[in-house]
N, C-alpha and C positions, 0 to 999 in steps of 0.2 A: 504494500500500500504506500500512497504519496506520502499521510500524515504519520506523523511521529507520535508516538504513543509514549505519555508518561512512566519513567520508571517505577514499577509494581502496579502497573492500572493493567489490565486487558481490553481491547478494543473488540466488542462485541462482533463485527464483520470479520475478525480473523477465527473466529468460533468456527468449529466443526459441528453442522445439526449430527445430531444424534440419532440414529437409528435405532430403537428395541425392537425386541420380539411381541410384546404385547401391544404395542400403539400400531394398527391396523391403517393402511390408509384404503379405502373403496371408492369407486368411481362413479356414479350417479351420470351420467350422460359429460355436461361440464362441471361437474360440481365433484367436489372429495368433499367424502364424509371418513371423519376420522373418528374411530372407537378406542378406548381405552379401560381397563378393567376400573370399576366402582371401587374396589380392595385391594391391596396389592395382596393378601393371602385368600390361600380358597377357604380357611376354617373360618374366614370372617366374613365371607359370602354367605357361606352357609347361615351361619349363627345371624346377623345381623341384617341378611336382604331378603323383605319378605318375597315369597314367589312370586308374584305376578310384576315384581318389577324386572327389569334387565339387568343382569349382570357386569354390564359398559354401558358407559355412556357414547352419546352418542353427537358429536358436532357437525353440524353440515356447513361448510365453507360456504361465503357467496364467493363471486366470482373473482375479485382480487385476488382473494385468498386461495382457491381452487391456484390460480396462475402462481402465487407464488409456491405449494407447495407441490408443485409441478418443477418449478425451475429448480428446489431444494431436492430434489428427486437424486437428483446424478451429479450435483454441484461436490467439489469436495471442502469448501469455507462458506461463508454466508456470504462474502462478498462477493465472491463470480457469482451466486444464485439472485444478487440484487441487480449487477450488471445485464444480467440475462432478462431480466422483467422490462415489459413494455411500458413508458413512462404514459 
Protein backbone atom coordinates (compact mmCIF):
# COMPACT_ATOMS: atom_id res chain seq x y z
CA UNK A 1 0.00 0.00 0.00
CA UNK A 2 0.98 3.96 -0.77
CA UNK A 3 0.06 4.95 3.05
CA UNK A 4 2.30 4.33 5.83
CA UNK A 5 0.87 2.61 8.70
CA UNK A 6 1.79 3.79 12.31
CA UNK A 7 4.11 1.69 14.37
CA UNK A 8 1.85 -1.09 16.25
CA UNK A 9 -1.42 0.10 14.44
CA UNK A 10 -2.73 -2.51 11.76
CA UNK A 11 -4.31 -1.19 8.61
CA UNK A 12 -7.49 -2.97 8.21
CA UNK A 13 -7.08 -3.27 4.06
CA UNK A 14 -3.90 -5.23 4.68
CA UNK A 15 -6.28 -7.88 6.70
CA UNK A 16 -6.75 -11.30 5.36
CA UNK A 17 -10.85 -12.13 5.32
CA UNK A 18 -11.08 -15.10 6.88
CA UNK A 19 -12.49 -18.20 5.62
CA UNK A 20 -14.40 -20.83 8.38
CA UNK A 21 -15.99 -23.86 7.90
CA UNK A 22 -19.03 -22.99 9.50
CA UNK A 23 -19.89 -19.35 7.96
CA UNK A 24 -21.62 -20.61 4.69
CA UNK A 25 -21.92 -18.38 1.88
CA UNK A 26 -25.29 -19.31 -0.72
CA UNK A 27 -26.26 -17.80 -3.64
CA UNK A 28 -29.87 -16.43 -4.07
CA UNK A 29 -29.94 -15.40 -7.87
CA UNK A 30 -27.70 -11.85 -7.20
CA UNK A 31 -27.83 -11.98 -3.74
CA UNK A 32 -25.54 -14.10 -0.83
CA UNK A 33 -27.04 -15.16 1.86
CA UNK A 34 -24.64 -15.90 4.55
CA UNK A 35 -25.46 -18.44 7.51
CA UNK A 36 -23.72 -18.91 10.56
CA UNK A 37 -24.26 -21.30 13.42
CA UNK A 38 -26.63 -19.56 16.53
CA UNK A 39 -23.85 -21.48 19.03
CA UNK A 40 -20.67 -22.15 18.51
CA UNK A 41 -21.21 -25.61 20.43
CA UNK A 42 -23.84 -28.24 19.47
CA UNK A 43 -24.72 -29.18 23.41
CA UNK A 44 -25.86 -25.40 23.50
CA UNK A 45 -28.14 -25.87 20.53
CA UNK A 46 -29.52 -28.56 21.91
CA UNK A 47 -30.12 -27.25 25.42
CA UNK A 48 -30.92 -23.68 24.62
CA UNK A 49 -32.69 -23.55 20.95
CA UNK A 50 -36.15 -24.30 21.16
CA UNK A 51 -37.03 -26.53 17.98
CA UNK A 52 -38.98 -24.77 15.68
CA UNK A 53 -36.25 -22.13 15.52
CA UNK A 54 -33.09 -22.40 13.12
CA UNK A 55 -30.06 -23.46 14.11
CA UNK A 56 -28.20 -20.39 11.93
CA UNK A 57 -28.99 -17.47 11.34
CA UNK A 58 -29.48 -16.39 8.41
CA UNK A 59 -28.31 -12.72 6.43
CA UNK A 60 -29.34 -11.94 3.18
CA UNK A 61 -26.87 -9.21 1.44
CA UNK A 62 -28.55 -6.49 -0.79
CA UNK A 63 -26.65 -5.80 -3.42
CA UNK A 64 -23.57 -3.94 -2.45
CA UNK A 65 -22.89 -6.33 -0.29
CA UNK A 66 -23.75 -9.47 -2.44
CA UNK A 67 -20.72 -7.50 -4.84
CA UNK A 68 -18.53 -7.15 -2.34
CA UNK A 69 -18.50 -10.49 -0.86
CA UNK A 70 -18.05 -11.72 -4.31
CA UNK A 71 -14.81 -9.80 -4.83
CA UNK A 72 -13.68 -11.07 -1.06
CA UNK A 73 -14.26 -14.47 -2.65
CA UNK A 74 -10.70 -15.05 -4.31
CA UNK A 75 -9.04 -11.78 -3.07
CA UNK A 76 -6.02 -12.60 -0.94
CA UNK A 77 -6.09 -8.94 1.47
CA UNK A 78 -9.15 -6.77 1.66
CA UNK A 79 -7.56 -4.34 -0.37
CA UNK A 80 -7.33 -6.00 -3.80
CA UNK A 81 -11.04 -7.06 -2.89
CA UNK A 82 -11.84 -3.13 -2.59
CA UNK A 83 -9.93 -2.26 -5.67
CA UNK A 84 -11.88 -4.83 -7.47
CA UNK A 85 -15.49 -3.24 -6.55
CA UNK A 86 -17.32 -1.11 -8.82
CA UNK A 87 -17.34 2.47 -7.55
Amino acid sequence: MDMETPEGKVSLLDAIPVRCDHILTEWEGDYAVISYPRFKYEWMRRLLLPKSMSPDIHVRLEEHGSADRWAAHGAGDCFTACRSLPI
